[in-house]
N, C-alpha and C positions, 0 to 999 in steps of 0.2 A: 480794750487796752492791754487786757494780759497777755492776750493772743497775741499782739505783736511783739509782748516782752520775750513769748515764745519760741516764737517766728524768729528772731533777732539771734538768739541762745542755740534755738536751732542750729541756722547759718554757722552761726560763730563755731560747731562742734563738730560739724560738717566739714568745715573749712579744717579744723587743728585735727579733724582722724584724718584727713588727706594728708597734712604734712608729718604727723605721728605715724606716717606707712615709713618716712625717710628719716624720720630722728628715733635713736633707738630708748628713748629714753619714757614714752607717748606712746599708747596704746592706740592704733590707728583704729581699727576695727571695731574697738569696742567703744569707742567714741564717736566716730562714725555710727553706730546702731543708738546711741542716747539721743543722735543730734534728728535721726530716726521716730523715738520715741516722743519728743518732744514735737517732733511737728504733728505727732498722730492726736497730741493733745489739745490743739489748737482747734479753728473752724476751717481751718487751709486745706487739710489732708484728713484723711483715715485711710486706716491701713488694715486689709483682716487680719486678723488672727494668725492663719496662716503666712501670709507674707513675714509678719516681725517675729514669729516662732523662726521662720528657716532663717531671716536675718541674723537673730542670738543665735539661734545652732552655727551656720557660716563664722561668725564673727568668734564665739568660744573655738571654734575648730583651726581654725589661721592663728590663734592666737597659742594655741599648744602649739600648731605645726611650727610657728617661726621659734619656738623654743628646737626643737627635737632637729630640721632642716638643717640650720649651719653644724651640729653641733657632726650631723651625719655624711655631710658632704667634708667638714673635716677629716674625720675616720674613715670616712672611704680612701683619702686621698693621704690617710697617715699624718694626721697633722692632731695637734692636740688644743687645750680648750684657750694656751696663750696664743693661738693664735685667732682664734673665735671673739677673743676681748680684745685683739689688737685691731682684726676689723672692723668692732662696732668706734672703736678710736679714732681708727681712721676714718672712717664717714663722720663723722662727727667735724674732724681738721675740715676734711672733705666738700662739706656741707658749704663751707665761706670761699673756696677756691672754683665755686659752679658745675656746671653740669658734668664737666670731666672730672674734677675733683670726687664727686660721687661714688663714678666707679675705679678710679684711681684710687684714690683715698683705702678704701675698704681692702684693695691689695696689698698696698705697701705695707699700712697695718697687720694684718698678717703676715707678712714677710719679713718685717721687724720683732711679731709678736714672736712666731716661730725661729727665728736666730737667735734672740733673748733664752727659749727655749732648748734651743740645740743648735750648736755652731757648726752645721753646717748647711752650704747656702743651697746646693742639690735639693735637699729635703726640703726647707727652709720656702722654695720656691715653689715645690709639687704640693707640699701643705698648706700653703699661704694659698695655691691655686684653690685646692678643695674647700676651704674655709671661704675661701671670696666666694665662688661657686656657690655653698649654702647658702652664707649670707644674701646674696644677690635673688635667690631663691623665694628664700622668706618673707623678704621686699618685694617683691614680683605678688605673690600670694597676697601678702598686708593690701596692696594697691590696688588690687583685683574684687578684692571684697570691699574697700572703702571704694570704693568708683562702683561698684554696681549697686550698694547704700546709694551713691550721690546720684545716679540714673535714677529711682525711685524716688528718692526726695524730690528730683526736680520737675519728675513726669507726675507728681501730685502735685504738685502745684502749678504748675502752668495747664494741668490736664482738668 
């Protein structure tokens, strides 16, 4: 019976690090590696050693890099950290407006963020670019690692 309370808690962590890749708020990765951890606990899966060491190393490592990513592709592109908070805003708006809203969302945000910041829209735009840029980055990275989590979760258990 526990195993399937498992199994269940699993799923369910698995499922919320896949959408925690797209809300900034949800640690995708590293939730994703728990929902991991949990199935390794069950009669469903085992996992070596190896496999869920390189998982927490993966999942620790994506999770600095979406720190360090928009904040770099900002400052490449001249853009500063109101506009790094206006993109995570905007995907957030983004999120309820569907699939274009996603990657709409996270520019305008920085293009607002960074006007707020300095009036003018030149800049305003080449920062807002670099800031989407990271951000999009970051999410690219988060999904990469929670989906390759969910390829091993589910090639243990159907395997």
């Amino acid at each position: 019976m526990s195993d399937y309370i498992l199994l269940i808690l699993a799923i369910i962590l698995m499922l919320v690090g896949i959408i925690g890749c797209l809300v900034p708020v949800l640690p995708g990765p590293p939730v994703s590696f728990l929902g991991l951890v949990l199935l390794h606990f069950t009669k469903f899966a085992f996992f070596p050693t190896g496999i869920l060491i390189t998982m927490a190393v993966i999942a620790l490592l994506v999770t600095i890099l979406d720190y360090i990513v928009p904040v770099w592709g900002t400052k490449k592109f001249g853009g500063s950290k109101y506009g790094t908070r206006g993109a995570a805003v905007g995907l957030v708006i983004g999120l309820f407006l569907g699939p274009a809203g996603i990657i709409i969302g996270p520019f305008v945000g920085a293009l607002v963020g960074e006007l707020i910041f300095k009036d003018d829209l030149r800049y305003a735009f080449r920062a807002g670019f670099g800031s989407l840029l990271g951000f999009l980055t970051g999410i690219g990275l988060k999904l990469a690692a929670s989906l390759l989590m969910t390829f091993y979760f589910v090639k243990e258990l159907v395997g």
